[in-house]
C-alpha positions in Angstrom: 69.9 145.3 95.9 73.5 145.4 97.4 75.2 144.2 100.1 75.9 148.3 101.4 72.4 149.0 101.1 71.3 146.1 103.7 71.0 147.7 107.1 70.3 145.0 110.1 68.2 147.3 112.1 65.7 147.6 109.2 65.8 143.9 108.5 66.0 142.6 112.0 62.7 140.9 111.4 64.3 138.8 108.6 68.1 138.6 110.1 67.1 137.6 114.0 64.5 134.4 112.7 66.1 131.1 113.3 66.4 129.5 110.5 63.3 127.0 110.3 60.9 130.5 111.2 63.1 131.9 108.2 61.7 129.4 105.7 58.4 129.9 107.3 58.0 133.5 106.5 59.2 132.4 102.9 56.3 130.5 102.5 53.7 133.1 103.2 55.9 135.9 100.8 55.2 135.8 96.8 57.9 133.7 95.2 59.2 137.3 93.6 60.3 138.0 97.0 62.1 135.1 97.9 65.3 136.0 96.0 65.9 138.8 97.6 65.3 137.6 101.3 67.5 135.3 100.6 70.5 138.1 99.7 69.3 139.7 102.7 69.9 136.7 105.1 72.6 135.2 103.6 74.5 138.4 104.2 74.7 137.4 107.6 74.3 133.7 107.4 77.0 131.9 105.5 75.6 128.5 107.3 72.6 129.0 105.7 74.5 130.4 102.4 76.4 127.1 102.1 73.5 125.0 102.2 71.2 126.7 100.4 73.7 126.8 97.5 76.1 124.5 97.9 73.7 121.7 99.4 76.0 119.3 96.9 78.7 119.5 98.5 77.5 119.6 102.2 74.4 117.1 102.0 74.5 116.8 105.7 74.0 118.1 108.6 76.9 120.7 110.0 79.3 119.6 112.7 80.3 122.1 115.6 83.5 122.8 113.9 81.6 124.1 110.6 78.9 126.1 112.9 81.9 128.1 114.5 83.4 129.0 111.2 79.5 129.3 109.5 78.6 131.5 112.4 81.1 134.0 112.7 79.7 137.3 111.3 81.8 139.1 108.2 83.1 142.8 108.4 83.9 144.1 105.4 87.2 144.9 104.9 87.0 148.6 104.4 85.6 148.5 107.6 88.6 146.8 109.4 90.7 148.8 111.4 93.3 145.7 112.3 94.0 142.5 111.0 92.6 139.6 112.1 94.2 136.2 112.4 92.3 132.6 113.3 93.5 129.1 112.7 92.0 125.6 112.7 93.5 122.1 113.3 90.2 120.1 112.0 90.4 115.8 111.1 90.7 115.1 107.6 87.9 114.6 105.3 85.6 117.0 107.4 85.3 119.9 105.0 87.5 122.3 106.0 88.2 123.0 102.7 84.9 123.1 101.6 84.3 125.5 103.9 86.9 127.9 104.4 88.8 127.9 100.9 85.4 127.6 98.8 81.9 128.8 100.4 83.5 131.4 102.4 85.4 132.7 99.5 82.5 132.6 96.9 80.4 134.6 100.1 83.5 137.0 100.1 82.9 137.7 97.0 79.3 138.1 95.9 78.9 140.4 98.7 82.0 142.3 97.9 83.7 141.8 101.0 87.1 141.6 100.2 89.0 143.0 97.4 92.2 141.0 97.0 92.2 137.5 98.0 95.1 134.9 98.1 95.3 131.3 99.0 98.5 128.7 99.7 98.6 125.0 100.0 101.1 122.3 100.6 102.3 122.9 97.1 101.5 125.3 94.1 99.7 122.7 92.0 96.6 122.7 95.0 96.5 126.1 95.1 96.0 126.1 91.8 93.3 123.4 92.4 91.5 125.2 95.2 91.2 128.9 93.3 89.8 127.2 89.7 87.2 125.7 92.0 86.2 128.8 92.8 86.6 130.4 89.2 84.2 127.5 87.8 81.4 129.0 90.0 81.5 132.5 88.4 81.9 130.9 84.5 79.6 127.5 85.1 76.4 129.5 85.0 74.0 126.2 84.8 75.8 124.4 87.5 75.2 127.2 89.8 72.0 128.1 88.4 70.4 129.7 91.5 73.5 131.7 92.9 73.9 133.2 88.9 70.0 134.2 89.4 70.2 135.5 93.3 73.9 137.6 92.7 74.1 138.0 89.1 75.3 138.5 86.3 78.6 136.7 87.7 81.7 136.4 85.6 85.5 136.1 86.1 87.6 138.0 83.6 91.6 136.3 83.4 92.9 132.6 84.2 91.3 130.2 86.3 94.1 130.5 89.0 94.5 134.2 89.0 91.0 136.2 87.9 88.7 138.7 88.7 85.3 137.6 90.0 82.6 140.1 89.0 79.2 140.2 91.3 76.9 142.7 90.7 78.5 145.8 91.4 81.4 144.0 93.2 84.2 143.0 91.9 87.6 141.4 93.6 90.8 139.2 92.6 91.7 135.6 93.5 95.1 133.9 93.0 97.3 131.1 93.8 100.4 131.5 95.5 103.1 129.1 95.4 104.5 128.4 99.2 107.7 129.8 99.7 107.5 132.2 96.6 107.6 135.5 97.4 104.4 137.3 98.1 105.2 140.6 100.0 104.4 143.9 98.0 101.8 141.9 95.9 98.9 144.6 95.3 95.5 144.5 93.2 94.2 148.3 92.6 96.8 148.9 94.6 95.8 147.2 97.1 97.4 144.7 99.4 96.1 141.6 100.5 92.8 141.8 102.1 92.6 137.6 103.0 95.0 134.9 102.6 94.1 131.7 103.3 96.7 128.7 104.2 95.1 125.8 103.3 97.1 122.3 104.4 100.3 124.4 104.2 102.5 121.4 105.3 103.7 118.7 103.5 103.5 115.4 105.7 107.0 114.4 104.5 109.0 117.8 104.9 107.5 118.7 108.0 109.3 115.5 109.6 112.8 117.6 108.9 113.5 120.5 111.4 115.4 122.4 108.8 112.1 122.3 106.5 109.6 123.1 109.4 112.2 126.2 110.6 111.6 127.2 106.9 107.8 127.1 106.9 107.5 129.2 110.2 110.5 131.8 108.7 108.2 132.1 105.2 104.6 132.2 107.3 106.2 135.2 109.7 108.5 136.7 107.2 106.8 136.3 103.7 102.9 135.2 104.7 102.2 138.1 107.7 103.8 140.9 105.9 102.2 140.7 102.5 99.3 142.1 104.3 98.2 145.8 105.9 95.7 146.8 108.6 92.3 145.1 107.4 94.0 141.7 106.1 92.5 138.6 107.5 95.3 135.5 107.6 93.4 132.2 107.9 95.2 128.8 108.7 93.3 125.7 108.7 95.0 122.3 108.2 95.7 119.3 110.3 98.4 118.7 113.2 100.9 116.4 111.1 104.1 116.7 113.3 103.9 118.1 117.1 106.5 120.9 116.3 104.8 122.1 112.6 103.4 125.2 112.2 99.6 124.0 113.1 100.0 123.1 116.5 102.7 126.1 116.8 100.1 128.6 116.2 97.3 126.8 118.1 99.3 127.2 121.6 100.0 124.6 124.6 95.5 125.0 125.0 94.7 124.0 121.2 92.8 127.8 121.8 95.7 130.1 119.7 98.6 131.4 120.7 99.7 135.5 121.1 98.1 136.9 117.9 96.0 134.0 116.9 92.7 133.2 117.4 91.6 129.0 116.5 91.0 125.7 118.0 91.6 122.2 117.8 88.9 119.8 116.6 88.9 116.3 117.2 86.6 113.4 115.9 86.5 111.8 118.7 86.0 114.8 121.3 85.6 111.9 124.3 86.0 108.2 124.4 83.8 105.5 125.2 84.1 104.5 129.1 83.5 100.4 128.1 86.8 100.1 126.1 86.9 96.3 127.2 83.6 96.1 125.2 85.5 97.4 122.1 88.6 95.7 122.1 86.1 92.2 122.5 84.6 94.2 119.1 88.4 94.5 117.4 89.3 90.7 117.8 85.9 90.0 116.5 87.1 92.1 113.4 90.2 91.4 113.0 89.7 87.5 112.5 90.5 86.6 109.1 89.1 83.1 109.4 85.8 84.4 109.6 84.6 85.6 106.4 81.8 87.5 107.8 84.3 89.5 110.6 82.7 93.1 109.6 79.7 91.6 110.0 80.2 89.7 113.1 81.3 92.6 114.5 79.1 95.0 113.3 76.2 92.4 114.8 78.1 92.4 118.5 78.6 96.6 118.1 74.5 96.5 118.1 73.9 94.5 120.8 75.9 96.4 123.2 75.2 99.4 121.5 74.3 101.3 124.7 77.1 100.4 126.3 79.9 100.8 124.0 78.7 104.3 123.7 78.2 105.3 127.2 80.5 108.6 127.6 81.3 108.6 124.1 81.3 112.2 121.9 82.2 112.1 118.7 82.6 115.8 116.3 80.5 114.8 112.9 78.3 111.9 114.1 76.0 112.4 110.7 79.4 112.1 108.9 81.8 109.4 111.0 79.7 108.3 113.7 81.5 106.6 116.6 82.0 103.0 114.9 83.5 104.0 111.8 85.8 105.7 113.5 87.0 102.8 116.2 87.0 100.8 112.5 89.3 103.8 111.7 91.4 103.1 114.7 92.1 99.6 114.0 92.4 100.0 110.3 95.1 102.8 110.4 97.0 102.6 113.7 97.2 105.0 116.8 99.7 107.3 115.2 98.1 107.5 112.1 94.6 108.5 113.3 95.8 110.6 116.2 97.4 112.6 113.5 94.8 112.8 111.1 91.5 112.6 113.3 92.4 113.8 116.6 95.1 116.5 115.8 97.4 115.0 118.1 100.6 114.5 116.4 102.6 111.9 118.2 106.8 112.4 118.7 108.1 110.8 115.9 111.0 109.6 118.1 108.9 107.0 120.1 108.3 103.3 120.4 106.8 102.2 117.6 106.7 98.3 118.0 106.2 96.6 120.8 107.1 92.6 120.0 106.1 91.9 123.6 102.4 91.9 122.3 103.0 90.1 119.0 101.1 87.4 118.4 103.8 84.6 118.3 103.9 81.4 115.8 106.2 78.2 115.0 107.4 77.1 112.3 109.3 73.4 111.8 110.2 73.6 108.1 107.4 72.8 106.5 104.3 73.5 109.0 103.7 76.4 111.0 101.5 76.6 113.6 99.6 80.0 114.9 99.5 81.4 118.1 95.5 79.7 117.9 97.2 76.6 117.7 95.8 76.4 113.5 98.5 74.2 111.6 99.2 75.9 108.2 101.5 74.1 105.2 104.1 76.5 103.9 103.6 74.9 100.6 99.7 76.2 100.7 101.3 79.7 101.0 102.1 82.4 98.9 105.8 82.6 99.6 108.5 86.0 99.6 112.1 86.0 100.4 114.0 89.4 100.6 117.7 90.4 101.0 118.3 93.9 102.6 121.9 93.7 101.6 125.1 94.8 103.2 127.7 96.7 101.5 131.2 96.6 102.0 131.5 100.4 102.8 128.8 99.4 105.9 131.5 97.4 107.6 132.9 100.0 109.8 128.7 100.8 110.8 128.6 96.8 111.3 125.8 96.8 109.5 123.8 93.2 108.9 122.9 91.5 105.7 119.2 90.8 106.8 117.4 87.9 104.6 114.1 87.1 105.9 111.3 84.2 104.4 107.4 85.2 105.0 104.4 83.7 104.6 100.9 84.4 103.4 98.0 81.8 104.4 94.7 81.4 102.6 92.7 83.6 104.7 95.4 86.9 104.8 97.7 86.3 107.9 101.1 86.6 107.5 103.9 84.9 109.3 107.6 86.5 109.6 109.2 82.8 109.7 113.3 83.2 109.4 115.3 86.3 109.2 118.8 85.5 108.9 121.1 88.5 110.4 124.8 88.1 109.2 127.5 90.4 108.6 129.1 88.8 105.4 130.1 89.8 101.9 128.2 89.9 98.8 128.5 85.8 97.7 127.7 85.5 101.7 124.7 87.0 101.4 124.0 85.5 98.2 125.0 82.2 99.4 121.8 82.8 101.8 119.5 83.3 99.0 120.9 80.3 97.3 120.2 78.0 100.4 116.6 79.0 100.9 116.3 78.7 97.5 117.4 74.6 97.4 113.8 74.5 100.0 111.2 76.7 98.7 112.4 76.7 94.9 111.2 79.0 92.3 107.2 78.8 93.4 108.4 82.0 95.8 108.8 85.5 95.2 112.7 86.9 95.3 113.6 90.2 95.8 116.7 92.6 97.0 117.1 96.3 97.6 119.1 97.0 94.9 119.7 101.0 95.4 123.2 102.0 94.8 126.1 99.5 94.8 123.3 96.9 95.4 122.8 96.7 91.8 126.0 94.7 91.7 124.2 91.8 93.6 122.6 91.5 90.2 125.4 91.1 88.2 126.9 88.4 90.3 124.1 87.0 90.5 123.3 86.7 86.8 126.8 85.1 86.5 126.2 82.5 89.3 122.8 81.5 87.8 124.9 80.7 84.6 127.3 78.9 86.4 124.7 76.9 88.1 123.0 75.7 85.0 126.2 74.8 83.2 127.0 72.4 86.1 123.1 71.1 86.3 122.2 72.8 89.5 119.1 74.1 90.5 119.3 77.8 88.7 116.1 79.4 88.1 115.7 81.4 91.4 113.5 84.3 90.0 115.1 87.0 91.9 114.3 90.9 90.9 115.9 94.0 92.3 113.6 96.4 93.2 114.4 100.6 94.1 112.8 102.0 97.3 112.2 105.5 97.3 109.9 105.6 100.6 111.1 107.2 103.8 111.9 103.7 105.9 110.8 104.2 109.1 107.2 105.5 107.0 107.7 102.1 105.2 108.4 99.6 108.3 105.8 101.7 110.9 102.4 101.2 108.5 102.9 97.9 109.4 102.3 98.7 113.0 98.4 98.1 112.9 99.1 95.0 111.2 101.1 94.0 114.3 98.3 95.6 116.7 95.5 93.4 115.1 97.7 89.7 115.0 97.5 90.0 111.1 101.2 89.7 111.4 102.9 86.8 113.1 106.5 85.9 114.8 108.5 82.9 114.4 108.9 82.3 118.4 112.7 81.5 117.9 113.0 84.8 115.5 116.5 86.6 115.6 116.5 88.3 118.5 118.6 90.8 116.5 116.0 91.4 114.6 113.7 91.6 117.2 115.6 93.9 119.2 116.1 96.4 116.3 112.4 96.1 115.7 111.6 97.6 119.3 114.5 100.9 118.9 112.6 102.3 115.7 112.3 104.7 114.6 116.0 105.4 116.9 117.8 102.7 116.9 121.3 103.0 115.0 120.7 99.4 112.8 117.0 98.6 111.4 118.4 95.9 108.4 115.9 93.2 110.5 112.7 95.2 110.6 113.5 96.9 106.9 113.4 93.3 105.2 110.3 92.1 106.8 108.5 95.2 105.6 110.1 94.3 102.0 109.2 90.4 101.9 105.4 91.5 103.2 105.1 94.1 100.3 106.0 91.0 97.8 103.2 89.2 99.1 100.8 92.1 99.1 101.9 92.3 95.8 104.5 94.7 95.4 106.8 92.7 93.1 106.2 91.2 89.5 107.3 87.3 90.4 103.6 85.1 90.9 103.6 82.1 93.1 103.0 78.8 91.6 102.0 76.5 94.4 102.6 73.7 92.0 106.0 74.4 90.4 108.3 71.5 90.9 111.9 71.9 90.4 115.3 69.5 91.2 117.7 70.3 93.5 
């Protein structure tokens, strides 16, 4: 049997069953039958295509955003008279991909319903990644046992980014573009396009750069939507990264498409819950690192007031990330972070992002600091970090700062920002800074500097002052490294946002206002050399450097 040969008037009685009467009437047909109801349905039913043969990789039930792309009946493209375009903004990690860029296009092609089909992604090396998935279908004849035996033989004849998959009597092309190569003219049997998917066509850091999002939108109207002719079909499916990118360009001020388009935005929360006092009560519960049962504390709270925490509440994959996880979600990752990547919402990039008047405030007297809970904690039963964001002497006309700040890590995870020093000095100034907080905390800290560019002559003077102060039997061994940042800053200094949020992070009270003030104008402010090194000296402690504390080194000074 063949896909041309199926006509839906004559099968009606298999096509119109829902699908639990479907695999009814299976069970009362001989099992030599079975196969080719299946073909028949399937035709017409790529939700119930994708599960049956693809049950691996969708083990649960669909969400609303996979029954609108499942349930959208397939023309053939040599029965298209226009082209068609559609485009979806869904949350990460809800198979988009899965769907649209691998069920759909193994349907496409056992079916024969497209003849040339193209798909782009962020960068060339996922294309790549996305088309071999779909070659190892047609060559892994075990794995895919029961789609071999329904639509075979299948095989794919050329390279697993750029072959032709045979079905049957079908046969079409699949191959990887790279975005922003050229792909207007390309042909297969002469030809054009018939689909092209654009799968996560935006990179999360270019699309931050106006030049680089003008240059998407130029390549997607002047490259993408003419490589095609009257029967292509353009898919777009990714997720809102920036609120001028191409996603939320083509979706429209509605989220419902704009001129040309057809799509929607999906969201994983679709409504929130109407007791948010209830949650936040749930967050603090969470969020307390002295209690080392917290997920469980709150977990336990979250199902006693189940009912009411989820009054009003609908959420787009329940079966998937039910309404917990994804408040969990919230707190873990931050507002901007999860309105981005679950909710499709994008937020400017040019507002607020700290706000130090709800900062959980601490003090600190030298040697004991106490918490905004009033918990007295020992600096010398913490882990320890000290970085220097220097200052060069080209930055003088920016009056730029030298910014030095000491942090500290208890026993149960909370960090305290404790001194930031903010001065506009020279190199042995800034060094002389080191050198002083040195003589208290000794070499049982971790020392670090930004040493990109003419920083890594603080390491050379330094070297030669650690000499110096040996030879004259001072205290020398300060065990400072220089370490390169190659991280966008404001991404670098804004992940620690949640941190803030959830009073995992603490402020000296008598902080450098400097400091402070600079934290509140990111991501706009002109000077960031405050916020910058507290992000630094809390990636020590998390780890990021190579120097170890040793709560028990002694030294002279």
């Amino acid at each position: 049997m063949s896909a041309e040969h199926i006509d839906p008037v004559e099968w009606a009685w298999l096509l119109e069953l829902d699908t639990d009467g479907f695999f009814e009437l299976l069970e009362q047909l001989p099992d030599e039958e079975w196969d080719s109801c299946l073909y028949v349905r399937c035709r017409y039913d790529l939700a119930l295509f994708s599960a049956v043969f693809f049950s691996n990789r969708l083990p649960l039930p669909f969400s609303k955003f996979h029954r609108s792309t499942l349930e959208k009946a397939k023309s053939a493209w040599t029965n298209r008279e226009k082209e068609s375009r559609t485009v979806n903004a869904a949350p990460r990690s809800n198979a988009k991909s899965t769907l649209i860029s691998f069920c759909s296009l193994v349907h496409d092609a056992v079916y024969g319903l497209e003849r040339y089909t193209g798909i782009i992604s962020t960068t060339f090396d996922l294309s790549q990644d996305l088309v071999a998935d779909v070659y190892s279908v047609f060559t892994s004849r075990e794995k895919y046992a029961d789609l071999h035996r329904v639509y075979g033989p299948l095989r794919a004849v050329g390279g697993k980014t750029d072959f032709e998959a045979y079905a049957g009597p079908y046969y079409m092309r699949f191959k990887a573009f790279s975005f922003g190569g050229s792909i207007r003219g390309t042909k297969f049997d002469g030809i054009r396009l018939t689909k092209l998917v654009v799968d996560d066509g935006e990179h999360p850091d270019k699309v931050r750069s106006p030049t680089q999002r003008q240059k998407l939108w130029s390549y997607l109207t002047k490259d993408v939507l003419k490589a095609g002719d009257r029967f292509t079909k353009f898919e777009v499916v990714g997720t809102v990264l920036h609120p001028s990118a191409m996603l939320p360009t083509l979706l429209g001020v509605t989220g419902k498409g704009a001129p040309g388009w057809k799509g929607q935005r999906w969201q994983a929360v679709e409504s929130w819950p109407e007791r948010m006092d209830l949650w936040e009560r749930c967050k603090r519960l969470w969020a307390d690192l002295t209690d080392p049962d917290r997920e469980e504390t709150a977990r336990g709270y979250y199902e006693r007031h189940k009912a009411e925490m989820g009054r009003g509440a609908q959420v787009l994959w329940p079966e998937k990330e039910p309404l917990y996880d994804l408040m969990v979600m919230l707190w873990t990752d931050g507002e901007a972070s999860f309105y981005s990547e679950k909710q499709n919402v994008a937020t400017d990039p040019a507002r607020q992002v700290f706000w130090p008047e709800k900062w959980a405030r601490c003090t600190f007297d030298g040697e004991v600091i106490t918490t905004s809970k009033g918990r007295k904690v020992r600096l010398n039963s913490c882990k320890v970090a000290v970085w220097l964001d220097p200052r060069s002497s080209e930055e003088t006309e920016r009056n730029d700062y030298a910014s030095c700040t000491l942090a500290a890590q208890d026993q149960f995870g909370y960090i305290y920002l404790l001194r930031t020093s903010m001065q506009r000095v020279d190199t042995l100034g800034q060094l002389s800074v080191l050198w002083s907080i040195f003589s208290i905390i000794g070499p049982r800290g971790m020392y670090g500097y930004e040493d990109n560019g003419f920083a890594r002559l603080i390491g050379t003077i330094f070297d030669d002052q650690r000499r110096a102060r040996r030879d004259a039997g001072k205290v020398w061994n300060m065990p400072l490294m220089g370490h390169t940042s190659t991280e966008n800053k404001n991404v670098r200094m804004s992940r620690l946002a949640p941190m803030f949020d959830l009073g995992h992070i603490e402020v000296a009270e008598d902080m450098d206002p400097v400091a402070i003030e600079q934290a509140r104008e990111i991501p706009t402010g002109t000077h960031d050399d405050g916020p910058d090194s507290w992000e630094r000296a809390i990636w020590l402690l998390e780890g990021g450097g190579s120097a170890k504390f040793d709560g028990d080194a002694k030294f002279n000074g």
